[in-house]
Backbone bond lengths (Angstrom), bond angles and torsions (degrees), N, CA, C in turn:
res aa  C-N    CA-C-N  psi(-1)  N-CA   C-N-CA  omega(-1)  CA-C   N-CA-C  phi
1 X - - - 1.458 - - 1.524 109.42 -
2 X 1.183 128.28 159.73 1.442 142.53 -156.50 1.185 94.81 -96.99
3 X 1.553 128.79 144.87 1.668 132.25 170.67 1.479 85.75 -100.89
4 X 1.664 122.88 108.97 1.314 151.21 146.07 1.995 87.99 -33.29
5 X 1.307 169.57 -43.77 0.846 154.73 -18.80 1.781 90.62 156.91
6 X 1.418 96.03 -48.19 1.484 105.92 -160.70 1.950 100.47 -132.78
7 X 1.495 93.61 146.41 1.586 101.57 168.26 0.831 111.07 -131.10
8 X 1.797 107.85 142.76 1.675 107.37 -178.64 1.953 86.37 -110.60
9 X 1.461 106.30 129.33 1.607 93.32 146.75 1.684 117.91 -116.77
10 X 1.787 108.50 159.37 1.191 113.79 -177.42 1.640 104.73 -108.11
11 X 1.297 103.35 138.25 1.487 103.71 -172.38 2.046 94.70 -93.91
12 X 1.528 131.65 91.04 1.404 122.38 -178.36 1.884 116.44 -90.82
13 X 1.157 105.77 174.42 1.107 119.58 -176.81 1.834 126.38 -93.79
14 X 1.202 105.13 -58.43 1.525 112.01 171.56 1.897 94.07 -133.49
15 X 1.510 101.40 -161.97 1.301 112.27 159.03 1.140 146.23 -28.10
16 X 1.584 93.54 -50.78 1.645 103.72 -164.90 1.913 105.04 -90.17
17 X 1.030 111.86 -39.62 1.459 115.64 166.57 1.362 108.71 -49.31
18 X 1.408 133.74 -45.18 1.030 132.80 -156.93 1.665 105.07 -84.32
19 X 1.578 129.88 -33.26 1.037 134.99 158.09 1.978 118.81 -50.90
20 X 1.333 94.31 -45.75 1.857 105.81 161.02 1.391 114.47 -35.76
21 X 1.602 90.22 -76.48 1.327 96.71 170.66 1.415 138.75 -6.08
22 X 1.833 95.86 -90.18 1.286 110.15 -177.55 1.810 114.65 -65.50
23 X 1.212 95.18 -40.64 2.438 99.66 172.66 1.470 82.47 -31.35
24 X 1.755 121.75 -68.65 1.507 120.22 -141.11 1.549 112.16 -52.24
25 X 1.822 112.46 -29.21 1.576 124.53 -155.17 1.325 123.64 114.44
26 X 1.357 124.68 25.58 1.321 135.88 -154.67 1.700 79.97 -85.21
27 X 1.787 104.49 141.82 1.660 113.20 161.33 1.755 121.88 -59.54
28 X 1.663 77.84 -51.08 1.728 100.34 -176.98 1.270 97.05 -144.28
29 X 1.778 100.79 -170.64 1.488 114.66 -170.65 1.181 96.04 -142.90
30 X 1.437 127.68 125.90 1.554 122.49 150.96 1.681 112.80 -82.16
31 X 1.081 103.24 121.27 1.765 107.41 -166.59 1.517 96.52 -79.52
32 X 1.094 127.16 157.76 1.797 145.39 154.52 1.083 109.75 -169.26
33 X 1.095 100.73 -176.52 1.579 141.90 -154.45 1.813 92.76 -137.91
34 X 1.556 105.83 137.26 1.696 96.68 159.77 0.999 104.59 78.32
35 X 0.923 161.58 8.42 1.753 151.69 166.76 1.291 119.64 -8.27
36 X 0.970 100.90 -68.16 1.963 123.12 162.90 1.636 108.86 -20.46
37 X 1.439 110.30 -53.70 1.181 117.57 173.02 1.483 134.98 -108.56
38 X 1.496 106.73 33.21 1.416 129.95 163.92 1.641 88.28 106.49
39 X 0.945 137.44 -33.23 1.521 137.35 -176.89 1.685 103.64 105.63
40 X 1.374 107.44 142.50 1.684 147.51 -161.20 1.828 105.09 -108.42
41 X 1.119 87.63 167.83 1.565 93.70 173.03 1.856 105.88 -96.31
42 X 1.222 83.27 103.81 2.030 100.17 171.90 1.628 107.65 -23.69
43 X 1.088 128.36 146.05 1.293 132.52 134.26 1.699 154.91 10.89
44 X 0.536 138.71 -8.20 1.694 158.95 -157.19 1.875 83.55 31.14
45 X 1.073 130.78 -64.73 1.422 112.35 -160.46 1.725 108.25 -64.38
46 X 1.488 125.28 -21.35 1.299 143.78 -178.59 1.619 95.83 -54.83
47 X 1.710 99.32 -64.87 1.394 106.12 -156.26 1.840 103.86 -71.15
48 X 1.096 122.83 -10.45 1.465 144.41 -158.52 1.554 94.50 -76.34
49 X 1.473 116.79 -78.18 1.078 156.08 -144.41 2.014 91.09 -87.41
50 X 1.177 118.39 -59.45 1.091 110.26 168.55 1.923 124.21 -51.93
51 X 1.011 106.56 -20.61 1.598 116.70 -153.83 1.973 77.01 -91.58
52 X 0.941 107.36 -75.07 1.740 120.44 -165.01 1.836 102.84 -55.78
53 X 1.286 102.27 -15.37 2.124 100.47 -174.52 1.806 91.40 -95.59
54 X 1.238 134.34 -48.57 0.762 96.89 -127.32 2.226 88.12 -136.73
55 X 1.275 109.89 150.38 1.362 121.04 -165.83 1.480 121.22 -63.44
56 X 1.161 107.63 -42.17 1.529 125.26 -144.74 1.648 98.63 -92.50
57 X 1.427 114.14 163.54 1.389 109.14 -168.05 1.944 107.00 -76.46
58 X 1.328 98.76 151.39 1.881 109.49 -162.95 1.375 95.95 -115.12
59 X 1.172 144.17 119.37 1.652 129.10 144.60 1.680 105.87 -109.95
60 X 1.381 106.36 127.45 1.355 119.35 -176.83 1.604 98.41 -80.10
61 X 1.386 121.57 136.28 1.559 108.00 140.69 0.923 128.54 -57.92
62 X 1.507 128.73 161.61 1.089 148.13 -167.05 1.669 106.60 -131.44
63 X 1.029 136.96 89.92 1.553 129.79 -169.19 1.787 93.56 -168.37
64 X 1.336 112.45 95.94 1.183 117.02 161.86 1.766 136.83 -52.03
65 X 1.127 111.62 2.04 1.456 123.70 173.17 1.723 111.47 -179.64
66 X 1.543 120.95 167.23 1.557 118.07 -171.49 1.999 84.59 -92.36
67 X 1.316 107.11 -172.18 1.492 130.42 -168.56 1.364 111.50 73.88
68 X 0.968 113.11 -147.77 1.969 124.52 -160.37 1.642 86.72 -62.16
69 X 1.874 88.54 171.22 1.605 109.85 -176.68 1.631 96.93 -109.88
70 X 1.543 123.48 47.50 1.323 121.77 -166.28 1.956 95.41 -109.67
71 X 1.063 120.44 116.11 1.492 84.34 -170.04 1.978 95.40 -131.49
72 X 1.191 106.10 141.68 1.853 113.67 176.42 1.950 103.77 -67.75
73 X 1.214 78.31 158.21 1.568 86.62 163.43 0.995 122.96 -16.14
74 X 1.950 119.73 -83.53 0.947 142.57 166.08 1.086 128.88 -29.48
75 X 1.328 135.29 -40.49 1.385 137.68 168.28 1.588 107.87 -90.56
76 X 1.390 133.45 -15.42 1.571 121.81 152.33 1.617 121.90 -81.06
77 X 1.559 86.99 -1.55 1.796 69.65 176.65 1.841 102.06 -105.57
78 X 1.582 115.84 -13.08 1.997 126.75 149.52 1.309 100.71 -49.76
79 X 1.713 124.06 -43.99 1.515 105.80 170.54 1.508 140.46 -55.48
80 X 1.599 94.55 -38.79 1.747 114.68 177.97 1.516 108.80 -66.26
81 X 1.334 109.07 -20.80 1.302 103.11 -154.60 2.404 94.46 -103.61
82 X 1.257 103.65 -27.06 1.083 121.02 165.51 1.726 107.84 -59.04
83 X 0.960 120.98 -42.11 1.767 128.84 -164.44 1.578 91.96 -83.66
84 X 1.326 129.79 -49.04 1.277 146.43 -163.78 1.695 91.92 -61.13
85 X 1.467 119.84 -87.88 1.111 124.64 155.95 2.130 105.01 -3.02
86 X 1.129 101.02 -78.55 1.332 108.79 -149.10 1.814 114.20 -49.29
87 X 1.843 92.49 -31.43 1.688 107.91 -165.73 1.982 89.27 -88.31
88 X 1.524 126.70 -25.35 0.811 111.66 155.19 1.436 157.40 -26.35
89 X 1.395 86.13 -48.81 1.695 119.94 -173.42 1.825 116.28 -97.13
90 X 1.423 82.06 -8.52 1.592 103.60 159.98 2.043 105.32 70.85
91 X 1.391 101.16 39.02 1.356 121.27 172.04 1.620 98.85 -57.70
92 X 1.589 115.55 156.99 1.147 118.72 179.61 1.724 102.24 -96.98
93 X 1.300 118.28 -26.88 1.455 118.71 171.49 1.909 114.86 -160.78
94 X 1.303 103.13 160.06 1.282 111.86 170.14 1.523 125.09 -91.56
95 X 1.630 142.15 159.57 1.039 131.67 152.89 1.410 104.49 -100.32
96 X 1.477 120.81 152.41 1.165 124.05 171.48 1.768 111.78 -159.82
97 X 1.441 107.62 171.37 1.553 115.87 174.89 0.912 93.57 -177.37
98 X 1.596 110.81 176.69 1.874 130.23 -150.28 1.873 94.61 164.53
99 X 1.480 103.08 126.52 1.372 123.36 148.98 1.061 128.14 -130.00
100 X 1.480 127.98 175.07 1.405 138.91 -139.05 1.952 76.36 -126.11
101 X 1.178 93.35 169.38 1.156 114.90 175.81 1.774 111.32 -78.71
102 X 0.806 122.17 -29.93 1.516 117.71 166.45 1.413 117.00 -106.90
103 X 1.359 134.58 31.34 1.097 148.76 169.72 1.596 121.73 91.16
104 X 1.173 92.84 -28.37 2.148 78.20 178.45 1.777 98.13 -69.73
105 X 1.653 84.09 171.49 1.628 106.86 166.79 1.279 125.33 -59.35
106 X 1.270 116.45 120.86 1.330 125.16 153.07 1.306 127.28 -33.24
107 X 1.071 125.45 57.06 1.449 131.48 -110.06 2.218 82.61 -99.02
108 X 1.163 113.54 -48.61 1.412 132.70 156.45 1.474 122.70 -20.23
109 X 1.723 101.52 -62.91 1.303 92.17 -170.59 1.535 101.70 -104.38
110 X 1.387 127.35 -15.25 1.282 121.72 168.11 2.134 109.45 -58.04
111 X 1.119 106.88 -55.13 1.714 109.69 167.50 1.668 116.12 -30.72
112 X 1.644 102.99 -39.74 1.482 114.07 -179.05 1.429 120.82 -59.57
113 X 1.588 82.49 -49.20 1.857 98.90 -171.67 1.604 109.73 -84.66
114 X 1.354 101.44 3.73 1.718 93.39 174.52 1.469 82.12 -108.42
115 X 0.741 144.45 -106.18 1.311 143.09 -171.86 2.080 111.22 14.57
116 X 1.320 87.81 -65.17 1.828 97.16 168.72 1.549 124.29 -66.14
117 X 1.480 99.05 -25.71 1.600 115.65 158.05 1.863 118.93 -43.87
118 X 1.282 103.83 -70.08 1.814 128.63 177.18 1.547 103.92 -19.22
119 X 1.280 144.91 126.34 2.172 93.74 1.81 1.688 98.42 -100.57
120 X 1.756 123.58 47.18 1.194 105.78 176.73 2.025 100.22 -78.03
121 X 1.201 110.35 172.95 1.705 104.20 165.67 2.006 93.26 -87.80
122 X 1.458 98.96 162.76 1.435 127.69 -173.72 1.845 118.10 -135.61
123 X 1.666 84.91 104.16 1.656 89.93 173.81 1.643 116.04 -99.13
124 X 1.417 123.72 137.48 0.936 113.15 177.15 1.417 114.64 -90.25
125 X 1.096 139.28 121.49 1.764 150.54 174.54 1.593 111.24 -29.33
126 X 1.255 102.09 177.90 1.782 119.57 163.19 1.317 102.98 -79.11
127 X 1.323 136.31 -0.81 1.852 121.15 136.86 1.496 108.50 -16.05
128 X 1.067 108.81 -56.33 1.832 116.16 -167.41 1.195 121.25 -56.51
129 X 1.630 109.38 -25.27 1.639 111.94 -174.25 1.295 99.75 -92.07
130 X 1.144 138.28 -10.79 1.843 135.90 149.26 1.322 129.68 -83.36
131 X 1.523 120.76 1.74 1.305 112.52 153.15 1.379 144.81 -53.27
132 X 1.101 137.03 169.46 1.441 128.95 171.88 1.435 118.25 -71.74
133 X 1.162 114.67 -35.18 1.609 117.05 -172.98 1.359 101.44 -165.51
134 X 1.421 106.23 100.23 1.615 129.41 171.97 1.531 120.05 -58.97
135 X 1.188 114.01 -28.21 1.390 117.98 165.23 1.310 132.48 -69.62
136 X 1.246 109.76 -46.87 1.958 120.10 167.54 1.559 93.07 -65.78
137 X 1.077 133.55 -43.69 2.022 136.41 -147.19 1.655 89.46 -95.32
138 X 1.629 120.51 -27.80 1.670 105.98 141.49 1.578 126.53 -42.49
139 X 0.930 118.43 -56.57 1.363 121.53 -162.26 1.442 124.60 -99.72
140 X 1.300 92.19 -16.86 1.882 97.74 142.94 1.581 130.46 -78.00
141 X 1.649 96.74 -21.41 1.658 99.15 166.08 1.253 118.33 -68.78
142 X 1.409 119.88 -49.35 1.243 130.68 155.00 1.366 125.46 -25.41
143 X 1.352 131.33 -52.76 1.442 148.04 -154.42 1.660 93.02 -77.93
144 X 0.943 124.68 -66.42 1.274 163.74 156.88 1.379 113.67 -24.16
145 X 1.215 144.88 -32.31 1.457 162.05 128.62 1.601 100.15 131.07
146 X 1.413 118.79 10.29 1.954 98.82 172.16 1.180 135.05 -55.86
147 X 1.160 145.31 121.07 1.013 132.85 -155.50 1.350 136.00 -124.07
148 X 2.110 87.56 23.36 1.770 103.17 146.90 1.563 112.44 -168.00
149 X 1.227 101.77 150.40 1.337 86.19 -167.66 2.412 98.49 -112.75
150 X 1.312 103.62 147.54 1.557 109.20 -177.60 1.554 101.22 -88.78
151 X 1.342 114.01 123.08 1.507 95.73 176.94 1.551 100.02 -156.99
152 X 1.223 106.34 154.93 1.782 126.78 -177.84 1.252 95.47 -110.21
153 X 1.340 145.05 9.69 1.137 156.47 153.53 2.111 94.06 72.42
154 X 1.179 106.07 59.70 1.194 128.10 -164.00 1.171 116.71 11.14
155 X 1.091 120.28 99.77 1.175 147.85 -145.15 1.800 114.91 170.30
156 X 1.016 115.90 130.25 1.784 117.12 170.07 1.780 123.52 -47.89
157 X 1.723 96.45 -18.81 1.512 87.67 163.96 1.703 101.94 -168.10
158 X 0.784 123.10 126.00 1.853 128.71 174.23 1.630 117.47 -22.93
159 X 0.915 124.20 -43.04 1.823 115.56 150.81 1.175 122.09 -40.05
160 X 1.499 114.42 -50.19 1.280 111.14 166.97 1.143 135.75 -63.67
161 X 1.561 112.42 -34.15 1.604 119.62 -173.25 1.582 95.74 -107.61
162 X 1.057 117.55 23.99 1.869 104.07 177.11 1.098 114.00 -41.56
163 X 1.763 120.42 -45.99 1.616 123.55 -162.58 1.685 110.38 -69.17
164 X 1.425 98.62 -15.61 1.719 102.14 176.36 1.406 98.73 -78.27
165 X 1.498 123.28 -56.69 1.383 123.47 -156.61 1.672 97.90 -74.16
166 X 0.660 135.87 5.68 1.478 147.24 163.13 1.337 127.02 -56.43
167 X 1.014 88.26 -77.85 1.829 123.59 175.70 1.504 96.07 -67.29
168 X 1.282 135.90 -35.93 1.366 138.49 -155.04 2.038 99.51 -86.63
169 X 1.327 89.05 -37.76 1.750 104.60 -164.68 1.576 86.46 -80.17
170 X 1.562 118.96 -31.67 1.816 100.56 -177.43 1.649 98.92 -83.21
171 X 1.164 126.20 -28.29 1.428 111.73 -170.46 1.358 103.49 -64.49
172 X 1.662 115.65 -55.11 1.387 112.80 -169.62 1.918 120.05 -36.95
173 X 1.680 98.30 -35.46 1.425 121.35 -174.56 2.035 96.48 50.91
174 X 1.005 123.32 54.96 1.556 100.74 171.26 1.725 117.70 80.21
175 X 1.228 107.59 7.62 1.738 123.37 179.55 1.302 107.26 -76.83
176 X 1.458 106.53 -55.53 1.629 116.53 -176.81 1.252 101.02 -150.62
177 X 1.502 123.16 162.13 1.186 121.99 176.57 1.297 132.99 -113.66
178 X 1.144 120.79 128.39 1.321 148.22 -148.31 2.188 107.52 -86.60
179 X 1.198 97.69 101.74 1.962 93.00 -156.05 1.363 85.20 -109.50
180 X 1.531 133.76 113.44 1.245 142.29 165.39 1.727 110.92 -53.50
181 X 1.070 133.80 155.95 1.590 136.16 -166.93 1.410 128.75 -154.89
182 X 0.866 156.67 160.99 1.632 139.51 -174.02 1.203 140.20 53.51
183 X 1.301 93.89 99.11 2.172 94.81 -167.96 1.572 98.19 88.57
184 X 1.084 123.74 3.81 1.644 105.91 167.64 1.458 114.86 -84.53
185 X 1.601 107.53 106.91 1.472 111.39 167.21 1.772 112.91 -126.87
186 X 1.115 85.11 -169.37 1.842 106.40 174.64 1.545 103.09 -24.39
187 X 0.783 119.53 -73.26 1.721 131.87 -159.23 1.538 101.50 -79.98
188 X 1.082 134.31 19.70 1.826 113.22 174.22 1.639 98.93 -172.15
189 X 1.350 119.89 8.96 1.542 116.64 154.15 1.549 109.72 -62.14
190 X 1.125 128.88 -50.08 1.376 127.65 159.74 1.339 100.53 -13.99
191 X 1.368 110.82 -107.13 1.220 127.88 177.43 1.368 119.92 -24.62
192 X 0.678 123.29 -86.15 1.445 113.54 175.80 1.272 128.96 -41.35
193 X 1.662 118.35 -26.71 1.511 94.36 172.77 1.438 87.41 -100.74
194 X 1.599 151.58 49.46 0.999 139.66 110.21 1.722 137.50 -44.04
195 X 2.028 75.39 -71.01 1.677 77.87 170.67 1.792 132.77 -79.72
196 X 0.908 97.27 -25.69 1.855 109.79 159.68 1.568 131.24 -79.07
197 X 1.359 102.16 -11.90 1.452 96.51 170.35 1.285 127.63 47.59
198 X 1.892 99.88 6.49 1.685 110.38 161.93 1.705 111.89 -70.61
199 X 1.224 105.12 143.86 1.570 110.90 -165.09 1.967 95.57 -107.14
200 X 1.410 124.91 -0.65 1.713 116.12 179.62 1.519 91.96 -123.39
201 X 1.460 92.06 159.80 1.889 95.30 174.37 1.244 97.23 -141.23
202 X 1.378 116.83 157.78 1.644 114.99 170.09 1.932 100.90 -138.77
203 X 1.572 102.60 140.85 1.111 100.13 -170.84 1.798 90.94 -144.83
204 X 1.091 120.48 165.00 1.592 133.20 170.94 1.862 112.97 -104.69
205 X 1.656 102.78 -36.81 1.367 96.81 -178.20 1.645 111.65 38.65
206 X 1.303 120.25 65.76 1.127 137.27 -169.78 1.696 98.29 -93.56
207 X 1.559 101.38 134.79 1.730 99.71 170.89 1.412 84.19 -159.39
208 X 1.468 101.20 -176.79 1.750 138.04 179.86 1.696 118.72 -109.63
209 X 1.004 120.52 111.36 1.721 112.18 160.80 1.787 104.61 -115.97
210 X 1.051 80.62 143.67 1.844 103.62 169.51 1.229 117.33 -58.08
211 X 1.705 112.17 129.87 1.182 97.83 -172.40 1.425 121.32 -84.41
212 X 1.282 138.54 -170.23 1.315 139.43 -176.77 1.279 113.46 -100.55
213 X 1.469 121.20 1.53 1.343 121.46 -176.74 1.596 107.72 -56.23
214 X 1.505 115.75 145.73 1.714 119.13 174.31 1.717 98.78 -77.13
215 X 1.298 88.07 -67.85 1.918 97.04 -167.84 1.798 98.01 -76.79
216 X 1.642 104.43 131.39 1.427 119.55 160.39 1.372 94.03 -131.29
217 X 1.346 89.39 133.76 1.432 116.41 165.94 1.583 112.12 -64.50
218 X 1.448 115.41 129.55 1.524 124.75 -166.28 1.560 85.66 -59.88
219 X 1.338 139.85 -58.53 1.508 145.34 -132.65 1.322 95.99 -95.18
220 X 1.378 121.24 7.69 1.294 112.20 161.01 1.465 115.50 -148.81
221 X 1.178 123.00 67.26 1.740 125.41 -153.63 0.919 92.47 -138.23
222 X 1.235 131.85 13.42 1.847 135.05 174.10 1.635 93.61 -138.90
223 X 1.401 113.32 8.27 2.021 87.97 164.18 1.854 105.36 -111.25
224 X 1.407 117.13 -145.59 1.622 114.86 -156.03 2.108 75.31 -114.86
225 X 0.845 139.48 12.03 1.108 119.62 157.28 1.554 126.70 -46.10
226 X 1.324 102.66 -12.86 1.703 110.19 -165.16 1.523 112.58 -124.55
227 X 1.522 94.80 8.91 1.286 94.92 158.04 1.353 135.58 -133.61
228 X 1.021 152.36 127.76 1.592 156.27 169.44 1.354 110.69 -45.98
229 X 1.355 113.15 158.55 1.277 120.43 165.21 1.765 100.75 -87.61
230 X 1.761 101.86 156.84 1.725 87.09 -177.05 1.624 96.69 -163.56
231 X 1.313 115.96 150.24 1.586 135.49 -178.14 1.432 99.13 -111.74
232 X 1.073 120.98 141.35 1.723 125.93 171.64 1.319 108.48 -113.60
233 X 1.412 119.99 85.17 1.237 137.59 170.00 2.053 115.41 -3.36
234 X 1.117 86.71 -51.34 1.371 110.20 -166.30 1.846 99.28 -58.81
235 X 1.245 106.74 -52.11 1.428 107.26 -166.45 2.010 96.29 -91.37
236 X 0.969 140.72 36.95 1.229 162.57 124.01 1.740 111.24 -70.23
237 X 1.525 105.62 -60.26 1.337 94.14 -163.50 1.657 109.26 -76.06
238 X 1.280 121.63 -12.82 1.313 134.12 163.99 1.469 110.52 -65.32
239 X 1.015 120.76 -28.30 1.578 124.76 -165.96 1.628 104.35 -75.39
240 X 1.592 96.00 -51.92 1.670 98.96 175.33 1.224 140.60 -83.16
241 X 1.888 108.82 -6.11 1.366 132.37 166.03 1.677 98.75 -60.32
């Protein structure tokens, strides 16, 4: 049985991951596109098709392309129109992030897009672990009504930055919630929601299965054409035990 107590989310790729997913025990799903490159905003037929298959709560990202969180007009107003879409489809929340050119939050247009978000819930991304100062860009998340923030406690993966996400999960005190991210698997979720006393986790548990195709083309039998993206149920249901 599930500890109501605790959330696991799965960060998936298309469909079929996302069905993995949930078999394994996943709470929720952060939907994308792109993984490889931190993950994209899914599909419209992705996010469609996911919303109508499947029970459990969905937040799509929202990130119009992979690289920096610096984004023009044009690609914040692919955001508005991405969020619009999303509360459409009757998503329970969005992911999102935004920086400034010298590292704080976009603090402006992120306010916007939660605002256009309402009444979906609003997580803010690993944007946060490239800010300038995670502690003030706490309490503007806060101000602002987000009401979680994804973080490796800046750092390349949450083992590493525990001592940030620490300090981050006591500042928040219960304001917003603080979801550790990166490198969280089987062996050190323990731990970590020991020493952090964060109660959500988010993980990708990213792998490969072979595809089922009969005929491969010789001239391409050494690239990823032949393989799927893939979740192993199994090490999900370990995650949330």
């Amino acid at each position: 049985m599930k500890d109501p107590q605790f959330i696991l989310e799965i960060a998936t790729a298309d469909l079929e991951t996302t069905r993995q997913a949930i078999d394994g025990g996943a709470d929720r799903i952060e939907l994308c596109a792109n993984l490889g490159e931190g993950g994209t905003t899914p599909a419209y037929g992705t996010m469609r098709v996911c919303r109508e298959t499947f029970p459990v709560p969905i937040f799509p990202i929202i990130r119009p392309r992979g690289g920096d969180f610096l984004y023009t007009a044009d690609e914040y107003r692919t955001m508005q129109l991405e969020v619009e879409l999303a509360r459409t489809l009757r998503f329970e929340g969005v992911v999102i992030g935004l920086l400034l050119r010298d590292g704080r939050i976009d603090i402006e247009r992120t306010a916007r897009l939660r605002e256009h978000a309402y009444p979906m819930e609003c997580t803010f991304h690993r944007a946060f672990d490239r800010c300038l100062d995670p502690f003030q860009a706490l309490e503007e998340l806060i101000e602002i009504g987000v009401d979680r923030i994804l973080t490796s406690g800046q750092h390349l993966t949450a083992p590493e930055g525990i001592d940030c996400i620490t300090q981050l999960q006591q500042q928040a005190n219960g304001r917003i919630i603080i979801m550790p991210g990166s490198g969280v698997r089987p062996d050190n979720i323990q731990s970590l929601r020991e020493k952090t006393g964060c109660r959500e986790f988010h993980t990708s548990l990213r792998g490969w299965r072979e595809s089922q195709m009969q005929f491969r083309h010789p001239n391409f039998s050494g690239e990823k054409d032949y393989l799927n993206p893939n979740i192993e149920e199994e090490k999900v249901r370990e995650m949330r035990k």
